[in-house]
C-alpha positions as CSV (number, residue, x, y, z in Angstrom):
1,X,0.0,0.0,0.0
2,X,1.0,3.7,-1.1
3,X,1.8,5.5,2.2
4,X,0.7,9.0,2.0
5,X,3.5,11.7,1.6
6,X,4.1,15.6,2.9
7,X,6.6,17.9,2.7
8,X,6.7,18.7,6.1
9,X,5.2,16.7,9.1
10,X,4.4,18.0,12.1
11,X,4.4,15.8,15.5
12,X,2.5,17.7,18.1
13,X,-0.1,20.2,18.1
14,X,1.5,22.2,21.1
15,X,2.7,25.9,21.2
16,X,5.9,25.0,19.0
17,X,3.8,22.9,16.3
18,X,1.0,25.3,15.6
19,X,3.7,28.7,15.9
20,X,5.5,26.7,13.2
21,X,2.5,25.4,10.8
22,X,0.6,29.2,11.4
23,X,5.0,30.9,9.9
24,X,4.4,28.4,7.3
25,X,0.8,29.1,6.3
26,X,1.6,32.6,6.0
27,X,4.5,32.5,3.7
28,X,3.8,32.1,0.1
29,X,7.0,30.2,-0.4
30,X,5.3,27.3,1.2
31,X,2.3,27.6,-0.6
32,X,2.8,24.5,-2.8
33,X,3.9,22.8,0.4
34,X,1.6,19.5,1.6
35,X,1.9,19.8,5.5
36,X,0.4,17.4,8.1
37,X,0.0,18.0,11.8
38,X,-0.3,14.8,14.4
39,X,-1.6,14.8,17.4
40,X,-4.0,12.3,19.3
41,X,-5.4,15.2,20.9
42,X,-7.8,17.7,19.3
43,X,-6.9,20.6,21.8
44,X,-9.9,21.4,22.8
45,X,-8.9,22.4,26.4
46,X,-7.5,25.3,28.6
47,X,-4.9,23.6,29.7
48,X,-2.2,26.4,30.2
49,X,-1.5,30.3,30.3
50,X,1.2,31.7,28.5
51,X,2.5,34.9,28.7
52,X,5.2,37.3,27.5
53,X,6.3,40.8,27.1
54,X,6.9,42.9,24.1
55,X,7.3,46.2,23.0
56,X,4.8,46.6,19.9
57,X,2.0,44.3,18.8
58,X,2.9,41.7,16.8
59,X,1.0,39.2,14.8
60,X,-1.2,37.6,17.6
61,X,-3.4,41.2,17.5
62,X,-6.0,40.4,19.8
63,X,-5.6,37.0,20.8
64,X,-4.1,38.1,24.5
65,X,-7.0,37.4,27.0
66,X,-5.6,40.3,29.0
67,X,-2.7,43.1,29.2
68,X,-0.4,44.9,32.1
69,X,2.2,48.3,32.1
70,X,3.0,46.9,36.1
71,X,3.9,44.6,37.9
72,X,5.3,43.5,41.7
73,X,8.0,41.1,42.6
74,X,8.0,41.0,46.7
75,X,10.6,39.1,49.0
76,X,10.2,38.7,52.2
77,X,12.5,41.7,53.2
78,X,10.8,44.4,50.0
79,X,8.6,45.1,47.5
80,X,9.9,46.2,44.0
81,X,7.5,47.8,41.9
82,X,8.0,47.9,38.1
83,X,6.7,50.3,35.9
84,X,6.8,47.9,32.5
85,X,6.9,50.2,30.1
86,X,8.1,50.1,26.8
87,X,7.0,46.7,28.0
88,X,3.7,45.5,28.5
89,X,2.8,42.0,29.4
90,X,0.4,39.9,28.2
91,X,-1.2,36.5,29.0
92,X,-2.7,33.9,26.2
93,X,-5.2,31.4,27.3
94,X,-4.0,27.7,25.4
95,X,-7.7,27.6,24.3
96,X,-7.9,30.8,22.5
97,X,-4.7,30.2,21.0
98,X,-5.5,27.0,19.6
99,X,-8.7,28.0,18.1
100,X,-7.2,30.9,16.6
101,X,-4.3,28.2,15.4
102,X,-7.2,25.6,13.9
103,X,-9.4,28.5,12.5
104,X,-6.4,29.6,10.5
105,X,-4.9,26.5,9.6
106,X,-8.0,24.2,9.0
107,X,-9.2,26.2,6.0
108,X,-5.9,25.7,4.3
109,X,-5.5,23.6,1.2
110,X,-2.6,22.6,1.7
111,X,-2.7,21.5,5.8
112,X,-3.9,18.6,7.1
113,X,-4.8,17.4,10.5
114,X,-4.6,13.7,11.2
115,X,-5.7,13.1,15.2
116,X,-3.7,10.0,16.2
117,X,-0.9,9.2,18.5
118,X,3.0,9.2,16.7
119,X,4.7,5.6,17.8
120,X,8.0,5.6,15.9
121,X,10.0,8.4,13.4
122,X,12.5,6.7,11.6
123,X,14.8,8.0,9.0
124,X,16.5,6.8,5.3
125,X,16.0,8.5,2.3
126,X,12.7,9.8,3.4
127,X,11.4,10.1,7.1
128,X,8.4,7.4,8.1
129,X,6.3,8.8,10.7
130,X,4.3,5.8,12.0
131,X,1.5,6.1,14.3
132,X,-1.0,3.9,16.0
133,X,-3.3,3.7,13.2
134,X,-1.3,4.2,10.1
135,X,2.2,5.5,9.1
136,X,3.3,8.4,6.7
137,X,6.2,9.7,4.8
138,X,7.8,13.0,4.5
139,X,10.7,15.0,3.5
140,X,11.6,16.8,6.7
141,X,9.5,15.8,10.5
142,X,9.5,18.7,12.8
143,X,9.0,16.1,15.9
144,X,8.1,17.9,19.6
145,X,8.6,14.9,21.2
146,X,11.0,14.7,24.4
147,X,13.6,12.2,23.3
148,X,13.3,8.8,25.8
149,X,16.9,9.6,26.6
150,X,16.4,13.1,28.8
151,X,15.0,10.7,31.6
152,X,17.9,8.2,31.5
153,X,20.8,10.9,31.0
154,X,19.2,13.7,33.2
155,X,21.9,13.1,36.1
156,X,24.6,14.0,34.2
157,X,23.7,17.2,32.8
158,X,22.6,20.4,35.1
159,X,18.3,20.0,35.4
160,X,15.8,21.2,37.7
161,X,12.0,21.6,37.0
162,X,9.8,24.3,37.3
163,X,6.7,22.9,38.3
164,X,3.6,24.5,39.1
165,X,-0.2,24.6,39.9
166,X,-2.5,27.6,39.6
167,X,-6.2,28.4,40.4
168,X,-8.3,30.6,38.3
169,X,-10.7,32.1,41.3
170,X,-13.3,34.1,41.0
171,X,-14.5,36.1,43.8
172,X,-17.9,37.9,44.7
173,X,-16.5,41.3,45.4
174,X,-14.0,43.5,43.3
175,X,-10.8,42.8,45.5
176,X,-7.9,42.4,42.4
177,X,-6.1,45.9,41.0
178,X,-6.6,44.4,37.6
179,X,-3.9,46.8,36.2
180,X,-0.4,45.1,38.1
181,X,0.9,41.5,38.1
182,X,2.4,39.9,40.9
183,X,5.5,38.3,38.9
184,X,7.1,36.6,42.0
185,X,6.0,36.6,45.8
186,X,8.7,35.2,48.0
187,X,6.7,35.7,51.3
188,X,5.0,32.2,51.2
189,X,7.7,29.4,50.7
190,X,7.6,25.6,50.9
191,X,11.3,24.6,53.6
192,X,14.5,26.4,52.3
193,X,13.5,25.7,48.7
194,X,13.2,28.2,45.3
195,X,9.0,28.8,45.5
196,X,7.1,31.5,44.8
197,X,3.6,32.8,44.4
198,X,2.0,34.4,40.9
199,X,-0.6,36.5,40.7
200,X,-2.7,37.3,36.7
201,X,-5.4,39.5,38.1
202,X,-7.5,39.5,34.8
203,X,-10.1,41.3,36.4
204,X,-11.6,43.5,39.3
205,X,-12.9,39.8,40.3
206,X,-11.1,36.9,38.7
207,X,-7.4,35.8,38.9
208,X,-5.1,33.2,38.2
209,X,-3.0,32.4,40.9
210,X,0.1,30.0,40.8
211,X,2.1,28.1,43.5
212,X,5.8,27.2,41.5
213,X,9.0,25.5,42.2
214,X,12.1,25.8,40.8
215,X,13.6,22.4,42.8
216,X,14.6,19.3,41.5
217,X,11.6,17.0,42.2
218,X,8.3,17.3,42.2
219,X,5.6,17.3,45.2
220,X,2.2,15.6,46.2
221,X,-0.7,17.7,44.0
222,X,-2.2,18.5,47.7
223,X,1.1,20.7,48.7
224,X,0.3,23.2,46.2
225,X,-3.1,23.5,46.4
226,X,-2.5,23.9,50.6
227,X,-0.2,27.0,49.6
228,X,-2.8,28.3,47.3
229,X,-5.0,28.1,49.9
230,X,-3.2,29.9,52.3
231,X,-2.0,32.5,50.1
232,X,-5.7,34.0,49.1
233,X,-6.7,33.6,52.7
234,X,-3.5,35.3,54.6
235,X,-1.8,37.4,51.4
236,X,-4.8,38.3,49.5
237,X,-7.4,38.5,52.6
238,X,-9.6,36.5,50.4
239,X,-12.4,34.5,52.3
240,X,-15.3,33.6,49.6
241,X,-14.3,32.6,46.3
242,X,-15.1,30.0,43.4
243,X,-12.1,27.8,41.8
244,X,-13.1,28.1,37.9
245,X,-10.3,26.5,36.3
246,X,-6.6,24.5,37.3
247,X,-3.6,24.3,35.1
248,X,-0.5,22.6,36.1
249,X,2.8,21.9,34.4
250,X,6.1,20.6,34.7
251,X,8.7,22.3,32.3
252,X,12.4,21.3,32.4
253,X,15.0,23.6,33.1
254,X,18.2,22.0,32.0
255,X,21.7,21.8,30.2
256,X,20.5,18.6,28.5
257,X,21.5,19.6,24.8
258,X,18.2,18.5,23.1
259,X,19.4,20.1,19.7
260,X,22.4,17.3,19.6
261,X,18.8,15.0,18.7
262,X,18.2,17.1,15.8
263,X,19.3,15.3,12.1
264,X,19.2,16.1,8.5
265,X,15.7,15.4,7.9
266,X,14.0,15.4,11.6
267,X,14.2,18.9,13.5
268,X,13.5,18.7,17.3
269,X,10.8,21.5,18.5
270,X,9.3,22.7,21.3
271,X,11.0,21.7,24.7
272,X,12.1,18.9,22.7
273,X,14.1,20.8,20.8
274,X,15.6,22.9,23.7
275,X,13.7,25.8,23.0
276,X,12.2,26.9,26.3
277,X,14.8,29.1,27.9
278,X,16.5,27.0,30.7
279,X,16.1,29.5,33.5
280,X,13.3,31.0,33.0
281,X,10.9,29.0,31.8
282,X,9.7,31.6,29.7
283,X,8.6,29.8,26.2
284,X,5.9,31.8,24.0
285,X,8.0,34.3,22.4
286,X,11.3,32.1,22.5
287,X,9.7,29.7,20.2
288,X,7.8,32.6,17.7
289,X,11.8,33.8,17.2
290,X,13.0,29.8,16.7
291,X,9.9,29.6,14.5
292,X,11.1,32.7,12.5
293,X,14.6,31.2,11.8
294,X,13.5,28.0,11.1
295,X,11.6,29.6,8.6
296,X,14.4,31.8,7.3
297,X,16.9,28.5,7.0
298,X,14.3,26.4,5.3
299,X,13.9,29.0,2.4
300,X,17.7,29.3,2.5
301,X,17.9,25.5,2.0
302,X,20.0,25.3,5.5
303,X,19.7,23.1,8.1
304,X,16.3,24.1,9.5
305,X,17.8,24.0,13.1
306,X,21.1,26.2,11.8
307,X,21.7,29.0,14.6
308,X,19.1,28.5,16.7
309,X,20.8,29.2,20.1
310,X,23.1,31.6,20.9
311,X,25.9,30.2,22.7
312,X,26.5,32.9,25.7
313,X,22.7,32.7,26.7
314,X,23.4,28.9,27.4
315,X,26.5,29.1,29.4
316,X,24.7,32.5,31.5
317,X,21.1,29.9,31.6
318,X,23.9,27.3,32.7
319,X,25.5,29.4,35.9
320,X,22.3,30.3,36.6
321,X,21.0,26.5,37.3
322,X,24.5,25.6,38.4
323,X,23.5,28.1,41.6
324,X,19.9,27.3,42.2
325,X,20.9,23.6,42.1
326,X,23.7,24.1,44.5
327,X,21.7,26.5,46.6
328,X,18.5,26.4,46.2
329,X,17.5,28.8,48.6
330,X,19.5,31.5,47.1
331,X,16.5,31.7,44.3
332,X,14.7,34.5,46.4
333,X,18.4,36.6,46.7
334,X,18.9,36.1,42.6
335,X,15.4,37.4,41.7
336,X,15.5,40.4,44.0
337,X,18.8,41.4,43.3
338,X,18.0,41.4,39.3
339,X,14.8,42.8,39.6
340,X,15.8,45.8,41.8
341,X,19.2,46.5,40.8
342,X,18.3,46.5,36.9
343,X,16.2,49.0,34.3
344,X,13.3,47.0,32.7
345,X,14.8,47.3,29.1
346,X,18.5,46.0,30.5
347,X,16.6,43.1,31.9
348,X,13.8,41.9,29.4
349,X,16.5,42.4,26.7
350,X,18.4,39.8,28.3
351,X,15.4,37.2,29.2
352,X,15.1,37.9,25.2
353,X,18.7,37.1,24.3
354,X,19.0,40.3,22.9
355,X,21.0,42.1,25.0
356,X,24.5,43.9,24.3
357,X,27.6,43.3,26.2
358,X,27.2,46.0,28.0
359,X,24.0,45.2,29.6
360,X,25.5,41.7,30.2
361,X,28.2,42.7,32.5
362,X,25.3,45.7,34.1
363,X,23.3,42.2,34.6
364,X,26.5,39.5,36.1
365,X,27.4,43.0,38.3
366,X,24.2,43.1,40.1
367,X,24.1,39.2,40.7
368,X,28.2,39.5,41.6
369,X,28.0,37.2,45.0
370,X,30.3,34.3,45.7
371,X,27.7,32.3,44.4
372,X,27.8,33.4,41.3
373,X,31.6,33.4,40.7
374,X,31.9,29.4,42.5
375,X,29.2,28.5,39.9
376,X,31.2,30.4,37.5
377,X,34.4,28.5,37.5
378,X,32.7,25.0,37.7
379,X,30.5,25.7,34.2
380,X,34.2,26.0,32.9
381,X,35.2,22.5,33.3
């Protein structure tokens, strides 16, 4: 039997596979281009919030569910208050963006969705995708699945996990300022440990509100949702309120070098693919700009993974985790020193990986500790 072929297959209908299928839609240069996206789920769930700053609008328009110029990071000695701008902030329910993703791609000639669960990629002249149900061809796989050999080989490269579990609450009076976020509150922690509280007000009455870690294992689903708990009741002096919604996630932060799994014809995506930023976390607008070059070396006929990182954000991402796994109650110190000691253009420029040397050394000078230069040395070797 003929097995059906595409230019370009797609494993995972996730932030990175629909970013990438929504650049390729919209350039004419893939207009001849048969492209299929797999996934055994239909994503028809709110299943996460992403969010991100930027300066101007860009092509997502109206999609963000809701908008900030301020924000608050408190520790439990200060409060820093940041006045965003150039910035503003902006949150993305997963629901709205994948309905804007499907609305855009499904009338599309040339895309296909195929629901079904990917068993096997394998790779000769062409790539064979084979799922539970059938099995495919294709010239190039863009594959956003977590290669089996990040569990087995996680102890010998630098990993923690940011895990987390929010609550979208609803309340019965207007108790939120629906203008400021609360990006990182320090004053309810879980033992010695990198936790923190964060706050989406996205109206007078509704909020998200998040219990993360930065630690290297995960806890019981109960422990967050006691923090939770105890934050709207002692922090926000919140008594009567409706849980609407949950999300919870586990995202890897980690020297693992996921692009080593990329080859000629399968490119890695998505956290597979290394493209969440390892100390942040941060992922929505990280993957729109390794979307953008992907694109940029496919129409070049390079490597589609060609100069996707650059290689002093990794060894600054890799100090970083080299601290917080060492001493992971020095999280609170890191964030408040950065926050307060910095402008907010020296500091989202460098979350970006877009800063200049200058605002480097600004950035390593307010996190200079012994820390810092310990971790330092041992990255070397």
């Amino acid at each position: 039997m003929h097995k059906p072929h595409y230019d370009y297959i797609i494993v995972g209908n996730g932030l990175a596979g629909l970013q990438l299928a929504l650049a390729l839609v919209n350039d004419a240069y893939f207009n001849d281009k048969q492209i299929a996206l797999i996934d055994p789920d239909t994503k028809s769930a709110n299943d996460k919030t992403w969010s991100f700053w930027e300066t101007e609008d860009n092509y997502w328009g109206a999609l963000p569910y809701k908008t900030w110029k301020k924000a608050t990071i408190y520790s439990s000695k200060k409060q820093i208050h940041l006045n965003l701008a150039p910035y503003t902030y902006k949150s993305i329910r997963a629901l709205d963006f994948y309905n804007y993703a499907k609305a855009n791609l499904k009338h599309k000639p040339n895309i296909q969705f195929i629901t079904d669960a990917v068993t096997k990629v394998s790779e000769k002249d062409l790539v064979t995708v084979i799922t539970e149900t059938n099995s495919y061809t294709a010239n190039h796989v863009f594959d956003s699945r977590v290669t089996p050999d990040f569990s087995t080989k996680i102890k010998t490269h630098i990993t923690l996990l940011q895990h987390f579990k929010g609550w979208n609450i609803k309340t019965e009076q207007p108790v939120f300022d629906d203008t400021r976020i609360t990006m990182m509150d320090y004053r309810l922690k879980d033992g010695n440990q990198t936790t923190f509280m964060y706050v989406l007000p996205f109206s007078k009455t509704e909020a998200l509100v998040e219990f993360t870690y930065f630690t290297e294992n995960t806890v019981e689903e109960s422990t967050y949702d006691s923090y939770i708990k105890q934050y709207i009741s002692e922090f926000l002096k919140i008594e009567d309120y409706s849980i609407t919604e949950t999300e919870s996630g586990i995202i890897p932060m980690t020297t693992f070098p996921f692009n080593d799994y990329n080859t000629t014809n399968i490119t890695k995506i998505g956290t597979a693919g290394g493209w969440v930023k390892p100390s942040t976390g941060y992922s929505f607008k990280h993957t729109q700009k390794k979307v953008t070059k992907v694109i940029a070396n496919l129409k070049t006929n390079q490597s589609p993974s060609k100069n996707l990182f650059i290689s002093k954000y990794k060894f600054y991402d890799k100090i970083f985790l080299k601290v917080l796994k060492d001493e992971n109650h020095k999280g609170e110190w890191i964030f408040e020193q950065y926050y307060s000691k910095n402008d907010i253009n020296t500091m989202f420029r460098f979350l970006d990986e877009e800063s200049t040397f200058t605002e480097d050394l600004k950035i390593m000078w307010s996190l200079f500790s012994f820390s810092f230069i310990k971790a330092f040395f041992k990255t070397l070797k």
